[in-house]
N, C-alpha and C positions, 0 to 999 in steps of 0.2 A: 486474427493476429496470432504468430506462431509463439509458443510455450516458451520455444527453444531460445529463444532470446531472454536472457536474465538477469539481474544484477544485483551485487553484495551491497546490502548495508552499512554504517560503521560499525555500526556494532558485530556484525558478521554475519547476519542474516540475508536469506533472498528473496530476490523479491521476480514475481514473474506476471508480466501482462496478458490479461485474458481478453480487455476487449479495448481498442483505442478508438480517439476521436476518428482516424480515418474509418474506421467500422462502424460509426454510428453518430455521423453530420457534423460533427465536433459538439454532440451530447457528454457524454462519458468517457471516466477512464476507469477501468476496473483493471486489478491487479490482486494477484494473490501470493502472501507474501508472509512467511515463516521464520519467526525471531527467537531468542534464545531467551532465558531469564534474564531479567534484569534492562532485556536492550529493548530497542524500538528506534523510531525517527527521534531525533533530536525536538524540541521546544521550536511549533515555530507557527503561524498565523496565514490564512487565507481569506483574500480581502474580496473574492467574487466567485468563489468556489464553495461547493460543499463537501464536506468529507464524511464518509461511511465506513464503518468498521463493522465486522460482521465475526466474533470470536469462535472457531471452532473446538478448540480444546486449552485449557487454561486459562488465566483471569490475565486482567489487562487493568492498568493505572491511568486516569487521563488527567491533565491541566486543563483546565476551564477559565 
C-alpha cells in the first residue's frame, strides 16, 4: 500500500496507510498517523473491530 496517499484529520493531523485489507485477506488495517496536542480522532466505538495504538513519542489520553 503506497505512503503517498494520506489524509488530514479534524484536528489537522495526518494520517497515512501502511498496510490495507487488500494487502492482507481483509485481516488488517495499519495506519500511521501523527496528531498535534490536544487532537486525535473524535469519541467513537467499534462494534466488530479491534483497535491498536502503538505511541511513539508523547503521551496519549484514552475513553474507556
Amino acid at each position: 500500500m503506497s505512503q503517498e496517499r494520506c489524509w488530514a484529520s479534524p484536528g489537522g493531523g495526518r494520517y497515512f496507510p501502511l498496510v490495507g485489507p487488500e494487502d492482507s485477506q481483509g485481516q488488517v488495517f495499519i495506519m500511521r498517523g501523527v496528531e498535534g496536542p490536544g487532537a486525535g480522532p473524535p469519541l467513537h466505538r467499534h462494534t466488530r473491530e479491534d483497535e491498536t495504538f502503538v505511541v511513539l513519542e508523547g503521551k496519549v489520553e484514552f475513553t474507556v
